[in-house]
C-alpha positions in Angstrom: -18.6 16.7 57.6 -19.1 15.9 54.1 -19.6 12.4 53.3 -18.6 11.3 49.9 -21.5 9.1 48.0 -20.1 5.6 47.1 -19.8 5.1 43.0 -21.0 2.9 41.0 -17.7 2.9 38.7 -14.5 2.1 39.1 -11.1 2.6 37.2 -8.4 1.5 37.5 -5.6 3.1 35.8 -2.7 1.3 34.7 0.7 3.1 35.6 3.3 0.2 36.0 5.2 0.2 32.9 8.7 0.7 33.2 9.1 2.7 29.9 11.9 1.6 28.3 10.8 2.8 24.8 10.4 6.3 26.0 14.3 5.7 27.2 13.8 8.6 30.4 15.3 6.6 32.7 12.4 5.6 34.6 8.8 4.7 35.1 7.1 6.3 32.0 4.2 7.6 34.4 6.3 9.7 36.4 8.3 11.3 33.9 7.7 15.2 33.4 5.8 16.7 30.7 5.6 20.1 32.2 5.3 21.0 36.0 3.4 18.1 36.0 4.0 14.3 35.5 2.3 11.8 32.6 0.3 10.1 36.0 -0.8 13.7 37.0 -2.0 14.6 33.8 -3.8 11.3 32.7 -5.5 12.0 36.7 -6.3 15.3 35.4 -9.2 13.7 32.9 -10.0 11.2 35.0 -10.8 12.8 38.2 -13.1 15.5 35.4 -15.4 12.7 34.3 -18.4 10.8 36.3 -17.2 10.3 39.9 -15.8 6.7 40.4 -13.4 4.8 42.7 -9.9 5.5 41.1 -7.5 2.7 41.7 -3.5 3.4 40.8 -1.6 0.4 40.3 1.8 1.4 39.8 5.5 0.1 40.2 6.7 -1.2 43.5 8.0 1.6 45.7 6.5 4.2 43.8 3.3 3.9 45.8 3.5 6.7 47.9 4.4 8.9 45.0 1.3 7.7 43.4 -1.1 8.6 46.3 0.6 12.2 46.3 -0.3 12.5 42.6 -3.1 10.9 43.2 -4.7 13.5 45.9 -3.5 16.7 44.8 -5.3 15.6 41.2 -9.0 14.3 43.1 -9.0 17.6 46.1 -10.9 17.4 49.1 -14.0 16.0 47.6 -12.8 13.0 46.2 -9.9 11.9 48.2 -11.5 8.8 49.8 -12.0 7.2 46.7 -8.2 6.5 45.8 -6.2 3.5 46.0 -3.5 3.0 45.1 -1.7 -0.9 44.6 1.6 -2.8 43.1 1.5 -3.5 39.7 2.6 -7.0 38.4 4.9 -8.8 36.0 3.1 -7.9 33.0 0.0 -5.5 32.2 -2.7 -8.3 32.6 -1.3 -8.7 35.9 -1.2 -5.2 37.3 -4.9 -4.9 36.0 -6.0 -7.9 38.0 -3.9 -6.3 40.9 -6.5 -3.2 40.8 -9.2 -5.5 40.1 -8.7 -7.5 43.3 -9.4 -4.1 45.2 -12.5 -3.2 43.8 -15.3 -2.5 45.8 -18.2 -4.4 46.3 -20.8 -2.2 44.9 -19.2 -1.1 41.8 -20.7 -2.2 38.9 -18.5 -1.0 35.7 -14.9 -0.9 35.7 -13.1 1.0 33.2 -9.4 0.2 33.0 -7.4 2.9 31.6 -3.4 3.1 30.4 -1.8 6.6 32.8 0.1 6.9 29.4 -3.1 8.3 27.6 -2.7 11.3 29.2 -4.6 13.9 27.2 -8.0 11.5 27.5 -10.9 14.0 27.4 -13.7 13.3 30.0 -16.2 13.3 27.6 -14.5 9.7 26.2 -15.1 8.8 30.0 -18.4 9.2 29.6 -19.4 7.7 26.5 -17.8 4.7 27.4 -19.7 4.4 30.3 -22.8 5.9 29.1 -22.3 2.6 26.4 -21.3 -0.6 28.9 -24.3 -3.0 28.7 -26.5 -1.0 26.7 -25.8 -3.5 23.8 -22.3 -5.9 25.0 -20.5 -6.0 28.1 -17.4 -4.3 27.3 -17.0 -0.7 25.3 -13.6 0.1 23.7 -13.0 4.0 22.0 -12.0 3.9 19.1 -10.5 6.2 15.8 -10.6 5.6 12.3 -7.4 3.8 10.6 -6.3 6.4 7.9 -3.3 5.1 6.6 -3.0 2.9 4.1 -2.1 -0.5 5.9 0.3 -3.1 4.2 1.4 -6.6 4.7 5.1 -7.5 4.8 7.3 -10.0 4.5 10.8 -9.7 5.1 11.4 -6.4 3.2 8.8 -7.6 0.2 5.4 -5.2 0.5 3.4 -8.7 -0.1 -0.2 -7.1 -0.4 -2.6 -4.4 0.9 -5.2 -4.7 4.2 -8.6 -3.2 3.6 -8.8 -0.5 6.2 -12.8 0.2 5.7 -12.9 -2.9 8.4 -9.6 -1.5 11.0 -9.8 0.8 13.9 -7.3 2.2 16.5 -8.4 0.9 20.0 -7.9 3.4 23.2 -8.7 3.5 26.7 -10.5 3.9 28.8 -12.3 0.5 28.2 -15.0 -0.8 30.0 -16.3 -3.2 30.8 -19.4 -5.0 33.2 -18.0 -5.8 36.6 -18.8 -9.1 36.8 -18.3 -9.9 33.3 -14.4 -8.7 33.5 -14.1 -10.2 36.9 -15.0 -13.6 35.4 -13.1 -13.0 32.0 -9.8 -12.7 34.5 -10.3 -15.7 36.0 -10.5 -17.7 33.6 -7.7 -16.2 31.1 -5.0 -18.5 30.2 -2.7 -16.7 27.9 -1.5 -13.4 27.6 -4.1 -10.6 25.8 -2.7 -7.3 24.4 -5.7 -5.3 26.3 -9.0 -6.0 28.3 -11.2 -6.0 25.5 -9.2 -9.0 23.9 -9.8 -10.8 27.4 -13.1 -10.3 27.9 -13.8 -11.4 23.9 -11.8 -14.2 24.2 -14.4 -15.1 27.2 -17.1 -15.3 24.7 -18.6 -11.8 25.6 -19.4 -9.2 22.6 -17.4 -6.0 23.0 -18.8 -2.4 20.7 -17.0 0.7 19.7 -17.9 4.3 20.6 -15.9 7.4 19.1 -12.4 7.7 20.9 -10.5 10.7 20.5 -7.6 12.5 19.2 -6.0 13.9 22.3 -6.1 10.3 23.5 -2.9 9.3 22.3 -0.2 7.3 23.8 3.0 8.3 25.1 5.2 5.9 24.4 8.7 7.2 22.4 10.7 10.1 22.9 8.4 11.7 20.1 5.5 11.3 21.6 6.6 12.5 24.7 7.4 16.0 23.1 4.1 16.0 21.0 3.0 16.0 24.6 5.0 18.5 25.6 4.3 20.8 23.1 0.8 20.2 23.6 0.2 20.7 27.4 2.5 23.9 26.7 -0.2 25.0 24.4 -3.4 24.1 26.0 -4.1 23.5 29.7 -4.7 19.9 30.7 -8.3 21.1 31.8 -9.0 22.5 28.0 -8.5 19.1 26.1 -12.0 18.1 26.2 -11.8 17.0 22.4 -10.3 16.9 19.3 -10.9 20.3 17.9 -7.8 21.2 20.0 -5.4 18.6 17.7 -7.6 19.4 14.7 -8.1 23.3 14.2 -5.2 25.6 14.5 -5.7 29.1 16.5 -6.6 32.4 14.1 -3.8 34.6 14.4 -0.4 34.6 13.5 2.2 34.6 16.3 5.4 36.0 16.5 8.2 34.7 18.9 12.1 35.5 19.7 14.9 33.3 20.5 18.9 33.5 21.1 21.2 31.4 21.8 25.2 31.9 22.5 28.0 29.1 22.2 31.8 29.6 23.6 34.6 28.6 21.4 35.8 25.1 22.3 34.2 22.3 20.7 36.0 19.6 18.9 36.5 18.9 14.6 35.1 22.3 12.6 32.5 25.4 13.1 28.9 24.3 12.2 27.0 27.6 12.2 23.8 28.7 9.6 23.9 24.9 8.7 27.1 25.2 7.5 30.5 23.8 8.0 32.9 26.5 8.2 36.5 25.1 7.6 39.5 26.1 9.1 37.1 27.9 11.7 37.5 26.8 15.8 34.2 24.6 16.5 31.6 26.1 19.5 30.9 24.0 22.2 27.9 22.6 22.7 25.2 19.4 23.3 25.4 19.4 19.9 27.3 21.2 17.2 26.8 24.6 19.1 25.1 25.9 16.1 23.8 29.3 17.7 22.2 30.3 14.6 20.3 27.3 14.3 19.5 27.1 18.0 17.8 30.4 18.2 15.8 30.3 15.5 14.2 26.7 17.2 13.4 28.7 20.1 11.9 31.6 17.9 10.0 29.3 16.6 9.4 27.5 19.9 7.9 30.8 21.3 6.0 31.6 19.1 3.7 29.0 19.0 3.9 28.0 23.2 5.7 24.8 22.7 8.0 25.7 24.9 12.0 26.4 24.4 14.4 24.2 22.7 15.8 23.0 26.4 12.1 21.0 26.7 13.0 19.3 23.3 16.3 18.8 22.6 17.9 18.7 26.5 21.0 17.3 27.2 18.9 14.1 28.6 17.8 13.3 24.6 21.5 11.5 23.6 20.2 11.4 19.7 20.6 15.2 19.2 24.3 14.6 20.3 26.5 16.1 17.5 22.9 16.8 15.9 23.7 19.6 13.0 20.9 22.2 11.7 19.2 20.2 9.8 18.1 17.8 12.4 16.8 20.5 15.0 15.3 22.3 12.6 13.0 19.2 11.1 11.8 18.4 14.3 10.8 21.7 15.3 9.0 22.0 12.0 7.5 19.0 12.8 6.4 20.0 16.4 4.7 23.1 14.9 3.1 20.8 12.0 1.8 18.8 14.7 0.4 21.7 17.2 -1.5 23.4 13.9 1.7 25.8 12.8 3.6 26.5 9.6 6.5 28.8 9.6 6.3 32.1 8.0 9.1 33.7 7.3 12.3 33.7 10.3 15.2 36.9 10.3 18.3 36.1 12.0 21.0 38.6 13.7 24.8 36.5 14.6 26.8 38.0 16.6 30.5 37.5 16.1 34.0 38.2 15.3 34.3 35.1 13.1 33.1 33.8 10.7 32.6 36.4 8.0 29.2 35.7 6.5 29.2 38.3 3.8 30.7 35.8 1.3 28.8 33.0 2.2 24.8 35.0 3.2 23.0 33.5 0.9 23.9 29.8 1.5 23.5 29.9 4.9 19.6 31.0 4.2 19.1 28.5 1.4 20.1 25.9 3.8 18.3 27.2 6.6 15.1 27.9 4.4 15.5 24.3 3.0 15.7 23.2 6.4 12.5 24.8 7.3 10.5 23.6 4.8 10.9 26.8 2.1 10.3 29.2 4.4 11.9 32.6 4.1 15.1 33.2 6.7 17.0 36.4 6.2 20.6 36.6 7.9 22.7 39.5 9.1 26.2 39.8 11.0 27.2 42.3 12.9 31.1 41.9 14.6 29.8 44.1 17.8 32.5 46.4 16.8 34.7 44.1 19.5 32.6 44.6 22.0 32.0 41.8 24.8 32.9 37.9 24.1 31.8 38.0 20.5 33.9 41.3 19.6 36.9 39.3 21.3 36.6 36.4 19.9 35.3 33.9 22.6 31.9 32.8 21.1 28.9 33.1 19.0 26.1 34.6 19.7 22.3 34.7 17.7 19.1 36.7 18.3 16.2 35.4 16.1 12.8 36.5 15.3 9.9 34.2 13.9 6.3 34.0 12.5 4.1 31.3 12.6 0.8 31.3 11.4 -2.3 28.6 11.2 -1.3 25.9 9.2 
C-alpha cells in the first residue's frame, strides 16, 4: 500500500458563504454550474496544482457533502489529505476555523475563496513558487482597466489614478507562522488575508493572477460561469488565453421553441406586441420566436440552452419580453469570444399573420441583437397539428456565430 508523502502546503478553501447575492437559494458553493457544483469545480484546480493538505471549511451541516465533493475531486491518491471543518460567523472566522486544523509540518498556507472556481493551477503555483522569496504573504493580482471615479452622493467628485490599483484574487499565501500569528492578534474585521497579515506589520507582493479566476458572486456571474464550463472543460482553463482568444471557425447552431395559447394581457411574439391576439403561456412572455433564436444562438457557441440561463428559478426574466433575452445572450456570446452573424427564423402558426408586419419583427429582432441580420418566414402548417388548429406557436431557428 501506497503511502501518501506529507506536504509542505496547505489550503484551505473557503466555502461558507451563504450566497445571498447569487439569490439560488442556498450555499453559493453547492450550487450547480453544470453536472458539477461551484465547490467541485474550484476542487478541480486545486487538487491540479502542487500536492498540499486541502482543508474545506464549509457551512454547518453541509460537511459531509463537502467530503463527497471533496474525494471524488482529490481520487485515490490524494484522499488522506482532506479535511473538511465548520465555517464561522464571518469569513475571518471560517479561515481561522481551517487554520486551527493545520498540520504541523506545513509550512505555507494558501487560503483560497471555493467561489473562484475557474482558478488555473499554474496561479497555484506562482503563488507558492513566490511566498518568502521577498515578503511573507503573495496575493495574484490583474490590472485595473477601467477608469475608477470617486463619488459622492450622485456628484462624480473626481478621478482615481489607476496606474497605482489592482484587482486582488486568491489563492493567497502566505508563511505559516506568519499568518498564524497575524490571526491571533487581529482585532477588527479585514476584507481578505492579505489585509490581516499587512495590518500585522508583514510586507505582502503581487504575482500575475488570472482571468479565469473570477468570482461567482451574482446571478451574472454565475451564467458567465456556466457558459464557460459549457465551453471548455474545468481541466482546460489553465489560463487566460481561454477568456481572451476566441476559437477559429464559425459555428452554426439550431433552436425551437413552442408556447400554447393561454397567457394573460396580449401576444408578444418577434418582439412585438400583437393586439387583439390571445397571449402564449410562458415563464415569460412565451415569445417562441425570440426563445428559439436564444437557443440557436446558445448552440452554437456551447453555452448551453436557454433553460441553463433563463430557467424558471431566475424570477427577473418573469414577464421578460425579446428584448431582454436577447441582450443577455448577446452578451453571453460577447463574453465567451462570439458575435452573431446573421440568424433565419421559421414560426409556425395559424395566427398571427406576419406578412404585413415581416419586416418589423426583424428590425426589432436585428436591433435586439446588436445589427445583426435575422430573416423571418411563416408558414400556417396548412392546419396541420396544434399550430394549424390554433393551440400555439411554434419556432425553429437557425444561427451563426463567428470569432468576435
Amino acid at each position: 500500500m501506497s503511502i501518501t508523502p506529507v506536504p509542505r502546503i496547505a489550503v484551505v478553501v473557503v466555502a461558507a458563504g451563504s450566497g445571498t447575492r447569487l439569490g439560488a437559494g442556498g450555499p453559493k458553493a453547492f450550487v450547480g454550474i453544470d453536472a458539477h457544483s461551484v465547490l467541485r469545480h474550484a476542487l478541480n484546480g486545486v487538487f491540479a496544482a502542487p500536492s498540499a493538505q486541502v482543508i474545506l471549511v464549509v457551512p454547518a451541516g453541509r460537511e459531509g457533502d463537502a467530503m463527497t465533493e471533496a474525494l471524488s475531486a482529490a481520487g485515490e491518491e490524494r484522499r488522506d489529505l482532506v479535511s473538511v471543518v465548520a465555517g464561522g460567523a464571518t469569513r475571518q472566522g471560517s479561515v481561522a476555523a481551517g487554520l486551527a486544523v493545520v498540520w504541523p509540518d506545513i509550512d505555507i498556507v494558501l487560503v483560497h475563496d471555493a467561489a473562484r472556481a475557474f482558478t488555473p493551477p499554474d496561479v497555484f503555483e506562482r503563488v507558492i513558487a513566490a511566498v518568502g522569496v521577498e515578503a511573507p504573504g503573495v496575493v495574484p493580482v490583474l490590472p485595473v482597466v477601467d477608469t475608477i471615479k470617486r463619488v459622492v452622493g450622485d456628484d462624480v467628485v473626481g478621478g482615481v489614478d489607476r496606474s497605482e490599483l489592482t484587482s486582488a484574487q486568491t489563492p493567497q499565501g502566505f508563511d505559516r507562522a506568519v499568518l498564524d500569528a497575524a490571526y491571533r492578534v487581529a482585532d477588527r474585521e479585514h476584507t481578505d488575508d492579505a489585509a490581516l497579515v499587512a495590518a500585522a506589520g508583514h510586507r505582502i507582493v503581487a504575482v500575475e493572477g488570472d482571468a479565469a479566476s473570477f468570482k461567482i458572486t451574482t446571478p451574472a456571474d454565475l451564467d458567465r460561469a456556466r457558459g464557460l464550463a459549457a465551453k471548455h472543460p474545468p481541466s482546460s482553463l489553465r489560463s487566460r488565453a481561454l477568456l481572451d482568444h476566441a476559437p477559429a471557425v464559425p459555428r452554426v447552431g439550431v433552436g425551437t421553441d413552442a408556447h400554447g395559447i393561454g397567457g394573460e394581457g396580449t401576444l408578444w411574439l418577434a418582439g412585438l406586441e400583437w393586439p387583439g391576439e390571445p397571449a402564449l403561456a410562458g415563464h415569460s412572455d412565451g415569445d417562441a420566436v425570440a426563445h428559439a433564436i436564444v437557443d440557436a444562438l446558445l448552440s452554437a457557441a456551447g453555452l448551453g440552452d436557454i433553460g441553463t440561463h433563463f430557467g424558471t428559478d431566475q424570477p427577473e426574466f418573469s414577464g421578460a419580453h425579446a428584448a431582454a433575452f436577447l441582450a443577455r445572450t448577446l452578451g453571453l456570446l460577447g463574453e465567451a469570444g462570439w458575435r452573431v452573424g446573421n440568424v433565419s427564423v421559421q414560426v409556425q402558426a395559424n395566427r398571427p399573420r406576419f406578412a404585413a408586419r415581416r419586416e418589423e419583427a426583424e428590425a426589432v429582432l436585428s436591433e435586439a441583437l446588436g445589427g445583426a441580420s435575422v430573416s423571418l418566414s411563416a408558414t400556417t402548417t396548412d392546419g396541420l397539428g396544434f399550430t394549424g388548429r390554433g393551440e400555439g406557436v411554434s419556432a425553429f431557428a437557425v444561427a451563426l456565430v463567428v470569432p468576435a
